[in-house]
Jmol script that loads the backbone (N, CA, C; Angstrom):
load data "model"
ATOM      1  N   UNK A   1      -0.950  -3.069  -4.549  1.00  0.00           N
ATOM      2  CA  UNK A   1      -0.508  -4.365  -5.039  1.00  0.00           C
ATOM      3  C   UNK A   1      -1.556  -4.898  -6.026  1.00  0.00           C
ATOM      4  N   UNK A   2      -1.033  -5.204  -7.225  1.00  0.00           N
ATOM      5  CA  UNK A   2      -1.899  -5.637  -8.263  1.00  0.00           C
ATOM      6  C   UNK A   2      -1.916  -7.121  -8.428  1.00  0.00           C
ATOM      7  N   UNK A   3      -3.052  -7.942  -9.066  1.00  0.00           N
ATOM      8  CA  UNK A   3      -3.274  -9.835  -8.916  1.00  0.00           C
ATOM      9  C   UNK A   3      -1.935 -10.376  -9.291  1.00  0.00           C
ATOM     10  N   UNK A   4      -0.675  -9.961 -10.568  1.00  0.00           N
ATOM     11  CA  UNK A   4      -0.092 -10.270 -10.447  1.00  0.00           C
ATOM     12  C   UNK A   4       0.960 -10.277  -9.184  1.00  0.00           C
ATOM     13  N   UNK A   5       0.888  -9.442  -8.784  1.00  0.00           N
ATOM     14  CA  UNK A   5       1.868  -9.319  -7.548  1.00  0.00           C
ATOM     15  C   UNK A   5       1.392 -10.207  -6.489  1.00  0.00           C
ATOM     16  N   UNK A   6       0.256 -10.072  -6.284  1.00  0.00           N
ATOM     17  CA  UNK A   6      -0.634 -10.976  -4.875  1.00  0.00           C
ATOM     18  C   UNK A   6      -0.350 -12.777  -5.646  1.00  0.00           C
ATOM     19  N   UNK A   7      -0.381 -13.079  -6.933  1.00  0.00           N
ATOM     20  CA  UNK A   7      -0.013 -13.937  -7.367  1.00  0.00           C
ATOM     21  C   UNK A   7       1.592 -14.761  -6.833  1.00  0.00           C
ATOM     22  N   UNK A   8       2.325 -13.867  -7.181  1.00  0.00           N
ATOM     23  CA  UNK A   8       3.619 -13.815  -6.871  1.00  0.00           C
ATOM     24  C   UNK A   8       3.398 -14.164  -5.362  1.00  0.00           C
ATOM     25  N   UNK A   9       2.898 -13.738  -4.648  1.00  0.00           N
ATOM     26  CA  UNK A   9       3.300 -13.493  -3.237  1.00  0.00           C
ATOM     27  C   UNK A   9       2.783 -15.194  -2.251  1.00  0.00           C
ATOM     28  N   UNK A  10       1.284 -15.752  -3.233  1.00  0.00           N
ATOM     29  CA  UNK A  10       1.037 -16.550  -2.837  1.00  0.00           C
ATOM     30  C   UNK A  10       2.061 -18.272  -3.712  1.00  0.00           C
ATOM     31  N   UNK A  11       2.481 -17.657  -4.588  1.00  0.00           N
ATOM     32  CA  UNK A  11       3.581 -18.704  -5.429  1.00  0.00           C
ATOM     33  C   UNK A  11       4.850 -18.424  -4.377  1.00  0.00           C
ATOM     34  N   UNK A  12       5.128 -17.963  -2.792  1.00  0.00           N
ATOM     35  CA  UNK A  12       6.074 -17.946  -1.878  1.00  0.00           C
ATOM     36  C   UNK A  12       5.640 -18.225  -1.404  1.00  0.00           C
ATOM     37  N   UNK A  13       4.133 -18.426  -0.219  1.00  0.00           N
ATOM     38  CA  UNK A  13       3.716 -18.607   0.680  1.00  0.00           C
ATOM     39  C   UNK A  13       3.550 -20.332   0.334  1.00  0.00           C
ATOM     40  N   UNK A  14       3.209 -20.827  -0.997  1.00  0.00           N
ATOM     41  CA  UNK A  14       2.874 -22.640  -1.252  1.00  0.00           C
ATOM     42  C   UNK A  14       3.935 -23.149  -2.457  1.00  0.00           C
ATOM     43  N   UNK A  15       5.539 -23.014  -2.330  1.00  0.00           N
ATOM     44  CA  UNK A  15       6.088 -23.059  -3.621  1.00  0.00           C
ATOM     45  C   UNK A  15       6.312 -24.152  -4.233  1.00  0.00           C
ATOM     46  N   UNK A  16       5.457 -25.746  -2.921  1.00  0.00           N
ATOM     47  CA  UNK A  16       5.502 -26.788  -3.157  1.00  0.00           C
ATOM     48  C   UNK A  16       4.117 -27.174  -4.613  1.00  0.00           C
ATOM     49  N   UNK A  17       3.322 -26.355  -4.407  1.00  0.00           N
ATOM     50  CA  UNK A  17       2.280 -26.223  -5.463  1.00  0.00           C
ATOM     51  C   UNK A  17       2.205 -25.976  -6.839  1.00  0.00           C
ATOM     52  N   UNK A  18       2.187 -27.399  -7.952  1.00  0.00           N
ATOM     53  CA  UNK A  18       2.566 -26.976  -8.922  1.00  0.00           C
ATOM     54  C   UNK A  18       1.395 -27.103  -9.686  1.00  0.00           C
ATOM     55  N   UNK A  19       1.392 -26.239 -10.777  1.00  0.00           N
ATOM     56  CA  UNK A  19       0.229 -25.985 -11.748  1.00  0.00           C
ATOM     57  C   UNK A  19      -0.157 -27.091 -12.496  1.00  0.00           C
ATOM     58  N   UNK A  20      -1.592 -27.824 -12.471  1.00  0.00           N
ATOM     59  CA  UNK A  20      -1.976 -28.583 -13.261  1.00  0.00           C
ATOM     60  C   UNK A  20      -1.326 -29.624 -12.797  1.00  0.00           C
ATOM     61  N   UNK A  21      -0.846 -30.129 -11.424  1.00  0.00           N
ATOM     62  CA  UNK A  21      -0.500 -31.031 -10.911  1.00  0.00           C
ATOM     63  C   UNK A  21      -0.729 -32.059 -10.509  1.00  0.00           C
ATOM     64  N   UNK A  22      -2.020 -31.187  -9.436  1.00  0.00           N
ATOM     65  CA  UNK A  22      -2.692 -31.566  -8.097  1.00  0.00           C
ATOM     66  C   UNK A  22      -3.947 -32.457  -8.813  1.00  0.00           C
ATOM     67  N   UNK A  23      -3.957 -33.408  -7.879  1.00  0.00           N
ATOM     68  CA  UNK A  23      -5.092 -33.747  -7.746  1.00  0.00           C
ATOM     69  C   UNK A  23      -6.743 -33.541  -6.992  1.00  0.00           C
ATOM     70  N   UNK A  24      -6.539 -32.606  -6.405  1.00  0.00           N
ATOM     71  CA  UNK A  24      -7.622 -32.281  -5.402  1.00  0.00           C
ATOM     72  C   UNK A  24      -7.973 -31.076  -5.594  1.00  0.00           C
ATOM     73  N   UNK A  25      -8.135 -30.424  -6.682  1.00  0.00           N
ATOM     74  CA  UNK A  25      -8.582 -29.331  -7.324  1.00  0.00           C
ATOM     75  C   UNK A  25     -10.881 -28.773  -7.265  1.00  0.00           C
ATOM     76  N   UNK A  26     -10.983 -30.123  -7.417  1.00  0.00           N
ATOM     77  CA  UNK A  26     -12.517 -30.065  -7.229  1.00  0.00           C
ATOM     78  C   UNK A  26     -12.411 -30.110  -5.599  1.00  0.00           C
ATOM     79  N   UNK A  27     -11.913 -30.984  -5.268  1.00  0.00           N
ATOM     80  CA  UNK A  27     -12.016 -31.364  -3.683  1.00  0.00           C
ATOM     81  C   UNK A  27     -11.528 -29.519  -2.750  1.00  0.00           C
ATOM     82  N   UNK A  28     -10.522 -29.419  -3.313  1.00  0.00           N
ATOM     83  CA  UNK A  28     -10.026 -28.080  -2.580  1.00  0.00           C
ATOM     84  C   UNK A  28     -11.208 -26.870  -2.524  1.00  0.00           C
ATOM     85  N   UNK A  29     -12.004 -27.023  -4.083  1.00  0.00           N
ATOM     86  CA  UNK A  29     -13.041 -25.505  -3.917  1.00  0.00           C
ATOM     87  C   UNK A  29     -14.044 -26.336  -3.020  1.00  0.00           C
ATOM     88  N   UNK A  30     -14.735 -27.246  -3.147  1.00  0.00           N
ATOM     89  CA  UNK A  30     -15.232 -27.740  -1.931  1.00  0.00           C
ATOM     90  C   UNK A  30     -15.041 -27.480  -0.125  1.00  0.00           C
ATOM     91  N   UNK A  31     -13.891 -27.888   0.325  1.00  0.00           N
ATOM     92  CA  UNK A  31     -13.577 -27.894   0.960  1.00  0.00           C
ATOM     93  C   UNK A  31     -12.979 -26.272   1.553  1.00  0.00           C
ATOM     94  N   UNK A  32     -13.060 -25.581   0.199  1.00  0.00           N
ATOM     95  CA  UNK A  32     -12.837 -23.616   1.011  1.00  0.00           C
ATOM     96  C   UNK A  32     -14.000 -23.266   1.485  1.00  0.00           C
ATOM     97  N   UNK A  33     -15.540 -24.027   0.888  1.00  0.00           N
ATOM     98  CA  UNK A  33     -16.573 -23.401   0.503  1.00  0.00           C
ATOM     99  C   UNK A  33     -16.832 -24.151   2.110  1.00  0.00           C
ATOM    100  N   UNK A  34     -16.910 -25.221   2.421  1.00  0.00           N
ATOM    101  CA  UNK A  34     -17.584 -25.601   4.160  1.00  0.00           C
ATOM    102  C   UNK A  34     -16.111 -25.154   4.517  1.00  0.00           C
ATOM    103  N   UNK A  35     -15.112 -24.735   4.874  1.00  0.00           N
ATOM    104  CA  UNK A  35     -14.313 -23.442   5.323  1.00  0.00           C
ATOM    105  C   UNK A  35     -15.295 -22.554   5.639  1.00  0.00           C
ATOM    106  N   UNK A  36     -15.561 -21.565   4.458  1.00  0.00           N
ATOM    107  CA  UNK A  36     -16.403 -20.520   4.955  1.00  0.00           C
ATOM    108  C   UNK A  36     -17.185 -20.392   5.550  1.00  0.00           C
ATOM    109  N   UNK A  37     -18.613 -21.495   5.219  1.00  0.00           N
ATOM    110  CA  UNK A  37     -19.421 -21.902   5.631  1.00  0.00           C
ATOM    111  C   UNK A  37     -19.172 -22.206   7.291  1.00  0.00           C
ATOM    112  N   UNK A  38     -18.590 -22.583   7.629  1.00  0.00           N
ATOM    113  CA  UNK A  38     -18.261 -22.739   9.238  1.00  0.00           C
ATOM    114  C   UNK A  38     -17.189 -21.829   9.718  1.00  0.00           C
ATOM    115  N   UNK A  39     -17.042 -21.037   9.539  1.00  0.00           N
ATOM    116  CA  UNK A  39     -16.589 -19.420   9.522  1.00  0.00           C
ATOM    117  C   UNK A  39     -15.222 -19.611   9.990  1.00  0.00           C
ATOM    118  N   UNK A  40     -14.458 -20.943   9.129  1.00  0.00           N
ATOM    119  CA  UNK A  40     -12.821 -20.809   9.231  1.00  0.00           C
ATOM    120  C   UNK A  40     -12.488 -19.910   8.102  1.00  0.00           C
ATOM    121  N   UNK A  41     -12.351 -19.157   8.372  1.00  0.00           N
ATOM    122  CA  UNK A  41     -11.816 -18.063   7.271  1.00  0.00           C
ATOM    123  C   UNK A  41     -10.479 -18.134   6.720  1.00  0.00           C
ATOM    124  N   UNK A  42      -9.599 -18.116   8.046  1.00  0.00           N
ATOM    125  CA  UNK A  42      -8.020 -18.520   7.356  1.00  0.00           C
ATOM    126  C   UNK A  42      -7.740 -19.588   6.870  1.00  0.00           C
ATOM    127  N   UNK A  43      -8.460 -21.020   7.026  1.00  0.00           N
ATOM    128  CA  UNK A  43      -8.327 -21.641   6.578  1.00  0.00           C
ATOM    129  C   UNK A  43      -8.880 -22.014   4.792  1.00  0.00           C
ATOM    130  N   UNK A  44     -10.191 -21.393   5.410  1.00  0.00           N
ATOM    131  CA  UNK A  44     -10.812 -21.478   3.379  1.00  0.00           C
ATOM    132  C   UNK A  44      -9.284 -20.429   2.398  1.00  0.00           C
ATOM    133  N   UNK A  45      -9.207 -19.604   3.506  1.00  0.00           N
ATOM    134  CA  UNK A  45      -8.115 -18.695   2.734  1.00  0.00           C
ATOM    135  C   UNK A  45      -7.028 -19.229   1.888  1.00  0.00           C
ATOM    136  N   UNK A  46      -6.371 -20.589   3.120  1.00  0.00           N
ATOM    137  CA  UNK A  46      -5.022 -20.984   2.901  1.00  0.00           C
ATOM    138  C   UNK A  46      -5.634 -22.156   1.287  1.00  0.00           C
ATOM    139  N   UNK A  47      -6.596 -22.581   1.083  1.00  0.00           N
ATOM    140  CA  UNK A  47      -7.375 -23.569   0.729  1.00  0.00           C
ATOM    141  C   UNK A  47      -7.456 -22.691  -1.038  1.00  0.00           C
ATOM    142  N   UNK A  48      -7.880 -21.691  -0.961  1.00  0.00           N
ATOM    143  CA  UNK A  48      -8.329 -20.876  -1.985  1.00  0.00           C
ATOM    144  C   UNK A  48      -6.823 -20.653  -2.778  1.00  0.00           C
ATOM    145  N   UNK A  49      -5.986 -20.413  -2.012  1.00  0.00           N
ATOM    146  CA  UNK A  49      -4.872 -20.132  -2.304  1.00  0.00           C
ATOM    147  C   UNK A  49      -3.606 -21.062  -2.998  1.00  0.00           C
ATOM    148  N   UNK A  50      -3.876 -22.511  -2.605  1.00  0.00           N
ATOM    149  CA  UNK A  50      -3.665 -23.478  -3.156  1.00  0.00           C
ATOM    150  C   UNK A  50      -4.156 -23.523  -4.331  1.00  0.00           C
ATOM    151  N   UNK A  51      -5.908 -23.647  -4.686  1.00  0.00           N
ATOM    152  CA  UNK A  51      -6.282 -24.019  -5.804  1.00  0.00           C
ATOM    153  C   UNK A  51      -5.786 -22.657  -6.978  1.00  0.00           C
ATOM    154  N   UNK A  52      -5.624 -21.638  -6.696  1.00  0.00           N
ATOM    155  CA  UNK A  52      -5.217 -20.812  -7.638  1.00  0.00           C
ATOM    156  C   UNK A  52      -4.137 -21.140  -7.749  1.00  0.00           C
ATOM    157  N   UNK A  53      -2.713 -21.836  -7.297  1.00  0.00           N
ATOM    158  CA  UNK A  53      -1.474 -22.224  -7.874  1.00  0.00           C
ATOM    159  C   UNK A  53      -1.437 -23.797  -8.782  1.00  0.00           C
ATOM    160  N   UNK A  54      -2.685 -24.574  -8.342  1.00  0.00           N
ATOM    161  CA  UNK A  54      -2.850 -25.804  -8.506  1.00  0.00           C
ATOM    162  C   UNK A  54      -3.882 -25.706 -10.239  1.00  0.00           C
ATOM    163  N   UNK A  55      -4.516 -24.553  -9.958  1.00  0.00           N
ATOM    164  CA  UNK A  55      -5.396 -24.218 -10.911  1.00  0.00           C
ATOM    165  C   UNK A  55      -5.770 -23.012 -12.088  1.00  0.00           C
ATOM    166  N   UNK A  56      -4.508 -22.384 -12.396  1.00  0.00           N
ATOM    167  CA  UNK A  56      -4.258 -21.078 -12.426  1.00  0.00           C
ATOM    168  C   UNK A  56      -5.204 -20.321 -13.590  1.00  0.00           C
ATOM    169  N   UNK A  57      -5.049 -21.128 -15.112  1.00  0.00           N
ATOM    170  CA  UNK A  57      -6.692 -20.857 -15.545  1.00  0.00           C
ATOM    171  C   UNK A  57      -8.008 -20.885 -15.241  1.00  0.00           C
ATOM    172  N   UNK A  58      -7.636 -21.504 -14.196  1.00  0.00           N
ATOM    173  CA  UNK A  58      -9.307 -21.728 -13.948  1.00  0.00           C
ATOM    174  C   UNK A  58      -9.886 -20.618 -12.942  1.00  0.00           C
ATOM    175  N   UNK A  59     -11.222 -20.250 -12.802  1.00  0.00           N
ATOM    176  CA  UNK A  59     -11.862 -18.975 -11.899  1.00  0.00           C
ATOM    177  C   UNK A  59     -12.027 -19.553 -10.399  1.00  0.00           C
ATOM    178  N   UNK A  60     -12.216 -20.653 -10.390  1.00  0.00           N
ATOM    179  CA  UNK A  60     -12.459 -20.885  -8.732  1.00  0.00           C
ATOM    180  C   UNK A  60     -11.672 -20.487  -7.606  1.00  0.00           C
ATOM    181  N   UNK A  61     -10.833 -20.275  -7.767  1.00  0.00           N
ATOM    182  CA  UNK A  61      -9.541 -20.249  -6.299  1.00  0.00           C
ATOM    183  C   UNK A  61      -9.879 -18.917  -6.388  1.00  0.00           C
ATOM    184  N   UNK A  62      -9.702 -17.968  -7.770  1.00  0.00           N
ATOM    185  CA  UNK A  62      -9.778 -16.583  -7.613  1.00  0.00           C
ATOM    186  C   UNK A  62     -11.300 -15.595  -6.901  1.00  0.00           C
ATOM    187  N   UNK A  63     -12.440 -16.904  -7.283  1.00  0.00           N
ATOM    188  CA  UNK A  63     -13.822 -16.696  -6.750  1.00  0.00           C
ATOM    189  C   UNK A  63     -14.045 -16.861  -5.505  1.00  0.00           C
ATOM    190  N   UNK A  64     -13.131 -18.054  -4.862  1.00  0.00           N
ATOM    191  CA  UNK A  64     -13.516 -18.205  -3.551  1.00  0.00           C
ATOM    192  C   UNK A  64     -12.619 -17.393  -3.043  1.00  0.00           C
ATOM    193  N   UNK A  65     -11.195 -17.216  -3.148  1.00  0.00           N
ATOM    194  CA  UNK A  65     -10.670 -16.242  -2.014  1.00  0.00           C
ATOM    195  C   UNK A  65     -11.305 -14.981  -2.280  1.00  0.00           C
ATOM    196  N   UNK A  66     -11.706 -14.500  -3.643  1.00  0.00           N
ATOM    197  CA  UNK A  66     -12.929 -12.845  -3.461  1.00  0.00           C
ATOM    198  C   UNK A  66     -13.788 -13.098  -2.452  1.00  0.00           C
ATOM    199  N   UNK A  67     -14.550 -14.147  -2.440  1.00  0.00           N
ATOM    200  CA  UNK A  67     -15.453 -14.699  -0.912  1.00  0.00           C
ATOM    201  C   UNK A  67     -14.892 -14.339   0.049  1.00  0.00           C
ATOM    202  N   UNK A  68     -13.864 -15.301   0.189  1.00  0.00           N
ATOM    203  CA  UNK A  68     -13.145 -15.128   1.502  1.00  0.00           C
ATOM    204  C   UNK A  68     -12.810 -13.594   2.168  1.00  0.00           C
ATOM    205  N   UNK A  69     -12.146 -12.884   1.074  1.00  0.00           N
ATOM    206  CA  UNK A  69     -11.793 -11.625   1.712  1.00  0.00           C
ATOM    207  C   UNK A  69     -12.823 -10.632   1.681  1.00  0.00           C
ATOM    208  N   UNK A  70     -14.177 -10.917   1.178  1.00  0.00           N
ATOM    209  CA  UNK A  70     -15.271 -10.116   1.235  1.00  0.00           C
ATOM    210  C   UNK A  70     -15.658 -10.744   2.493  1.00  0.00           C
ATOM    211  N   UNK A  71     -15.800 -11.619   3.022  1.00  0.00           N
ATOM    212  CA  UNK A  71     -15.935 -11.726   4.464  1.00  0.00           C
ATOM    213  C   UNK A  71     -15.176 -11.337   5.528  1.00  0.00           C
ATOM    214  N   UNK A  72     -14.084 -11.257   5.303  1.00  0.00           N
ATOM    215  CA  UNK A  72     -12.638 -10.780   5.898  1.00  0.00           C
ATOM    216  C   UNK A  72     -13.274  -9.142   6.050  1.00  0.00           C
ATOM    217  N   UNK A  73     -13.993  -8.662   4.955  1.00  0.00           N
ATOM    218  CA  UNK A  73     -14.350  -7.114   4.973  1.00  0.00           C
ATOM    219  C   UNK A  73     -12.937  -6.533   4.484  1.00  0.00           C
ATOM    220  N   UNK A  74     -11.976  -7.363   3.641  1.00  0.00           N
ATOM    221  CA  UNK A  74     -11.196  -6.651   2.691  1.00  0.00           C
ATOM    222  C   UNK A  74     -11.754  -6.314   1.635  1.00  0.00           C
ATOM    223  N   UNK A  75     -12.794  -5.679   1.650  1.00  0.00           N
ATOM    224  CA  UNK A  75     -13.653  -5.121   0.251  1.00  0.00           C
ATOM    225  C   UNK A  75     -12.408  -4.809  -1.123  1.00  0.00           C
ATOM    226  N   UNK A  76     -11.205  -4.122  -0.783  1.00  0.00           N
ATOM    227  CA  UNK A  76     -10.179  -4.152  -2.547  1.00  0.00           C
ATOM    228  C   UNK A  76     -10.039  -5.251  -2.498  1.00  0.00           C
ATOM    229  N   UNK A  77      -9.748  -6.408  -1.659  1.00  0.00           N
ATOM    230  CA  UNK A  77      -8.932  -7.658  -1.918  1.00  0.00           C
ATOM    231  C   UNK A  77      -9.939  -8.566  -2.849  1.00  0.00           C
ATOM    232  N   UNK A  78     -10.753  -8.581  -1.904  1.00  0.00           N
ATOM    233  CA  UNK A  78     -12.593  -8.827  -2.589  1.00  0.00           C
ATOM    234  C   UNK A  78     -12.324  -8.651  -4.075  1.00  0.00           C
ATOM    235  N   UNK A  79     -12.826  -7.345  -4.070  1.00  0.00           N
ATOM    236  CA  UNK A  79     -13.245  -6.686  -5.181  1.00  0.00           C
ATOM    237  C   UNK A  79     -12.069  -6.952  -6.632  1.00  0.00           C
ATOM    238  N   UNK A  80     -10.917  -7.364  -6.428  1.00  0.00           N
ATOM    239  CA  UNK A  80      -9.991  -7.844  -6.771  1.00  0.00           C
ATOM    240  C   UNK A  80      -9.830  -9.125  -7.755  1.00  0.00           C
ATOM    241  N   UNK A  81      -9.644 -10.246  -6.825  1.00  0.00           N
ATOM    242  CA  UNK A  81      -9.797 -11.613  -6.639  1.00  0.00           C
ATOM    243  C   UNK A  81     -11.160 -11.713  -7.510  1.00  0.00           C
ATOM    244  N   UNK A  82     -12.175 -11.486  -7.493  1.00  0.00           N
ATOM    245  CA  UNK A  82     -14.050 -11.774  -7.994  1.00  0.00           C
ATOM    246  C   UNK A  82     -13.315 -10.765  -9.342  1.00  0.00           C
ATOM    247  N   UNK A  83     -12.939  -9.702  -9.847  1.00  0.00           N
ATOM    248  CA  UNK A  83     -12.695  -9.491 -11.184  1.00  0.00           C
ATOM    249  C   UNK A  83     -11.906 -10.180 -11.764  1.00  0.00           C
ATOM    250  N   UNK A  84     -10.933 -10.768 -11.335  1.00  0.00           N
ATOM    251  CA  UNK A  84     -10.084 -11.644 -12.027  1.00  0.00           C
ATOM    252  C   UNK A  84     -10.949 -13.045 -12.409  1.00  0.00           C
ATOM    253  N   UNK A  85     -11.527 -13.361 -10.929  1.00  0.00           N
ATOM    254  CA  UNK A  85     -11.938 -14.986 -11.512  1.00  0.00           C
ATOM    255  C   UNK A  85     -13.213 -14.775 -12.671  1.00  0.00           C
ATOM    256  N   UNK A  86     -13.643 -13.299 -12.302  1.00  0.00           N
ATOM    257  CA  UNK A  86     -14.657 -13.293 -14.027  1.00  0.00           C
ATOM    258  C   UNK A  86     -13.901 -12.881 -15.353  1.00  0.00           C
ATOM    259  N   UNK A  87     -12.967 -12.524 -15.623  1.00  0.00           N
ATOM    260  CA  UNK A  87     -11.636 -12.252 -16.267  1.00  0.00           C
ATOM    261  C   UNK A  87     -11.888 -14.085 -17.112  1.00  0.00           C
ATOM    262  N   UNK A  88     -11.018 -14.892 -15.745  1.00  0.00           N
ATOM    263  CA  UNK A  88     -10.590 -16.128 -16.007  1.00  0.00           C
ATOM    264  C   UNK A  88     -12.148 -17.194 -16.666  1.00  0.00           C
ATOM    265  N   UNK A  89     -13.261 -16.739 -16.056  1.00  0.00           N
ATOM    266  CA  UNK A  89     -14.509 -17.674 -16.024  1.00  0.00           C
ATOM    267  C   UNK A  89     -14.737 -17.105 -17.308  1.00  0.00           C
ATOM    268  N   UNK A  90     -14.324 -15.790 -18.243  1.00  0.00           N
ATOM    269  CA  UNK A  90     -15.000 -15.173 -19.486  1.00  0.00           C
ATOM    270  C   UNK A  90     -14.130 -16.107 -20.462  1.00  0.00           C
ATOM    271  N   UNK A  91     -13.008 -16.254 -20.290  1.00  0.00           N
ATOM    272  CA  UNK A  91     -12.357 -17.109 -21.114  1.00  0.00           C
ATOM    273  C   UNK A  91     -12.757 -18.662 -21.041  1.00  0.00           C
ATOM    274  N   UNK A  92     -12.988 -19.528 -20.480  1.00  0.00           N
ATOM    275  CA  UNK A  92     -13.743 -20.968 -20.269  1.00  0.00           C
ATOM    276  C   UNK A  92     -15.095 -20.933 -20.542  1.00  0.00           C
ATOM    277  N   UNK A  93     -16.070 -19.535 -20.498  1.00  0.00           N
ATOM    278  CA  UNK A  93     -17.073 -19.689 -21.240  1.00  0.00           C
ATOM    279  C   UNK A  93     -16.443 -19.685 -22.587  1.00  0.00           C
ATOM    280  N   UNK A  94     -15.924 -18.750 -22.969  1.00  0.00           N
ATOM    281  CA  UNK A  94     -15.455 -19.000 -24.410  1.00  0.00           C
ATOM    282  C   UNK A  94     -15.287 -19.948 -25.227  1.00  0.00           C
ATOM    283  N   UNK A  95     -14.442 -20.558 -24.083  1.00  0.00           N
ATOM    284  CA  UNK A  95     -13.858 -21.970 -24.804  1.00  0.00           C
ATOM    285  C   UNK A  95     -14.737 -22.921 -24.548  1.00  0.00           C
ATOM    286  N   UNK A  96     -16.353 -23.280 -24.188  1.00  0.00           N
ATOM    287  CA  UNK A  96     -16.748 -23.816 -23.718  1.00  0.00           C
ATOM    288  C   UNK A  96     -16.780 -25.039 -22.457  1.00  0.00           C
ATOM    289  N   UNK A  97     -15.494 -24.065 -21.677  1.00  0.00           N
ATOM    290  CA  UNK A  97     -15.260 -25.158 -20.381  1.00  0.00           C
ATOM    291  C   UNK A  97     -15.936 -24.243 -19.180  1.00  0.00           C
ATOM    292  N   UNK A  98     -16.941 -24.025 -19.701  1.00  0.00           N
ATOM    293  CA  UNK A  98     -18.079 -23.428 -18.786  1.00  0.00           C
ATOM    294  C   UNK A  98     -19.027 -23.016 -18.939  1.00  0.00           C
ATOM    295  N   UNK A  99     -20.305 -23.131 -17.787  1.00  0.00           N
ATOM    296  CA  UNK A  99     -21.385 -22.526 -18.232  1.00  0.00           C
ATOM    297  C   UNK A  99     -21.589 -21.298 -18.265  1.00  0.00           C
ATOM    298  N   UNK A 100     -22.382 -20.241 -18.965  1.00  0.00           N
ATOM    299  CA  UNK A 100     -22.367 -19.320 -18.844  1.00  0.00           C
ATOM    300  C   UNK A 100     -23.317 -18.646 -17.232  1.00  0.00           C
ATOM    301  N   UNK A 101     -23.653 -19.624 -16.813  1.00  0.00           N
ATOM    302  CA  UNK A 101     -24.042 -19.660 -15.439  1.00  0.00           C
ATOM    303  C   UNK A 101     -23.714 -19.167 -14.525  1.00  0.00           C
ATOM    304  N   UNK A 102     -22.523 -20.056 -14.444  1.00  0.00           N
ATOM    305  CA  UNK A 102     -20.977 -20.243 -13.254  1.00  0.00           C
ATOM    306  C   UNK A 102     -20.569 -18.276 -13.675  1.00  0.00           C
ATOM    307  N   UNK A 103     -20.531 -18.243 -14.492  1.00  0.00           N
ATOM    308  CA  UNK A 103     -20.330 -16.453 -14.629  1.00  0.00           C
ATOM    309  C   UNK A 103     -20.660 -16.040 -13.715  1.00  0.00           C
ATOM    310  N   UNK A 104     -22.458 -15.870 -14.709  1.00  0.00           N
ATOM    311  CA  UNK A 104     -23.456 -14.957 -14.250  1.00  0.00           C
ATOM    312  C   UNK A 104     -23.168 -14.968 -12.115  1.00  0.00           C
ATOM    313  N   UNK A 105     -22.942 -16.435 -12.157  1.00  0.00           N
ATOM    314  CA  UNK A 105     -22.816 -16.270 -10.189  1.00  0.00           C
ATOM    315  C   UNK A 105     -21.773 -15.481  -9.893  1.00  0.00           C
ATOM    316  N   UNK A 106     -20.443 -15.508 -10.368  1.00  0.00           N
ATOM    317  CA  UNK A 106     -19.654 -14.830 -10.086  1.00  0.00           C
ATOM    318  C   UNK A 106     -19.913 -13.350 -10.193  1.00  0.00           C
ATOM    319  N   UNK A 107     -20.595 -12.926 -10.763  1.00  0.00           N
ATOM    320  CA  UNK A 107     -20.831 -11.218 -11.288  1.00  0.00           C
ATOM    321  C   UNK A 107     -22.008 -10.980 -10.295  1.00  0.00           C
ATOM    322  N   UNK A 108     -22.885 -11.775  -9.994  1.00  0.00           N
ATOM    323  CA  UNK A 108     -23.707 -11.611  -8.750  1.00  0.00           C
ATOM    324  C   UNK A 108     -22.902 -11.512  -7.695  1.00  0.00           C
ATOM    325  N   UNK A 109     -21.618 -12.118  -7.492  1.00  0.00           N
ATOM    326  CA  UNK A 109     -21.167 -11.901  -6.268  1.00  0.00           C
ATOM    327  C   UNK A 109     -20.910 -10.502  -6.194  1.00  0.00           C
ATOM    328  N   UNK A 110     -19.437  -9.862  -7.113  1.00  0.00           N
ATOM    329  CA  UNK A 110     -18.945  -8.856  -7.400  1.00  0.00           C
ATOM    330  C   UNK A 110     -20.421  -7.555  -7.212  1.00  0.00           C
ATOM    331  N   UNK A 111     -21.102  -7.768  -8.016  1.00  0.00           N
ATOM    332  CA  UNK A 111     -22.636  -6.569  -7.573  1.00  0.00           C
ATOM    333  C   UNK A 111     -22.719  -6.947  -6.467  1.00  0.00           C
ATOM    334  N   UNK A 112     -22.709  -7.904  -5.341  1.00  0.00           N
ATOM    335  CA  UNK A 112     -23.461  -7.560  -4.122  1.00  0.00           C
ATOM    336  C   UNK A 112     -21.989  -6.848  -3.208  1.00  0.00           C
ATOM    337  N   UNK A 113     -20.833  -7.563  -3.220  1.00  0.00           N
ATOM    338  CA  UNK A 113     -19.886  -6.464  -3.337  1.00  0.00           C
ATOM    339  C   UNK A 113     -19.986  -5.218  -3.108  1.00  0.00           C
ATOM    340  N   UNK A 114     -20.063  -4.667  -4.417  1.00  0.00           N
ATOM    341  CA  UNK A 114     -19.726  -3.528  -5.023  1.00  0.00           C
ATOM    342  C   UNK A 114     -21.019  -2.658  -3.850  1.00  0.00           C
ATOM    343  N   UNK A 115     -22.069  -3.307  -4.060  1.00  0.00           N
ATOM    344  CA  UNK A 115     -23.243  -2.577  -3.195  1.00  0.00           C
ATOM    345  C   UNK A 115     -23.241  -2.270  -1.798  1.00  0.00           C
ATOM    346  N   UNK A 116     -22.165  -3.137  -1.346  1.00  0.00           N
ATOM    347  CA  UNK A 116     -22.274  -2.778   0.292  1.00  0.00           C
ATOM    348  C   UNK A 116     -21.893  -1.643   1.186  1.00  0.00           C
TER     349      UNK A 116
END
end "model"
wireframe off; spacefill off
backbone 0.3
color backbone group
C-alpha cells in the first residue's frame, strides 16, 4: 500500500475532516506529540491522522504519524509517513513557509529510523 492509498484509507476512517478547515491544526500536532510522550499511541495516531486531512500540504501529521508508527515498530509505515512529510517540508522550505530546520529534524528522524 502506497501514501496515496493509506491517504485514501484515512479520508474513510475521518470523512467529517475537511482540508484547510479546521481550526486546531497547531493544537492537534501538539497534542499527538504529549500523546506519544505519555505512550498513548493510538491515540497520537487517531490525532496525526486528523491533522494530515485537516492539513494536507503541510509535513506535520505526516511527521508525527512516521513517529507514531516508528514506535508502533511499523518500521515501512514509519519509514513511509517521515519520507513524505520531508517530500511535503521540501516544498514549504521552498516556498519559504519553513525553516530549513524543521527539515533537517525530520531527516534526523528518518536516519535514526533507517539505523535501527
Amino acid at each position: 500500500m502506497d501514501i496515496s492509498d493509506r491517504i485514501e484509507q484515512i479520508k474513510k476512517e475521518y470523512p467529517q475532516i475537511r482540508p484547510f478547515e479546521e481550526e486546531d491544526d497547531i493544537e492537534w500536532w501538539n497534542e499527538g506529540l504529549d500523546f506519544i510522550e505519555a505512550g498513548k499511541l493510538n491515540e497520537a495516531e487517531e490525532t496525526f491522522k486528523k491533522l494530515i486531512l485537516a492539513q494536507p500540504n503541510h509535513s506535520d501529521g505526516f511527521n508525527g504519524l512516521g513517529m507514531v508508527y516508528a514506535k508502533k515498530a511499523d518500521k515501512p509505515a514509519a519509514e513511509m509517513f517521515l519520507r513524505e512529510a520531508i517530500a511535503r517540508a521540501e516544498k514549504m522550505v521552498a516556498n519559504g513557509d519553513m525553516d530549513i530546520e524543521c527539515l533537517q529534524m525530520i531527516h534526523t528522524d528518518l536516519d535514526r529510523l533507517l539505523s535501527e
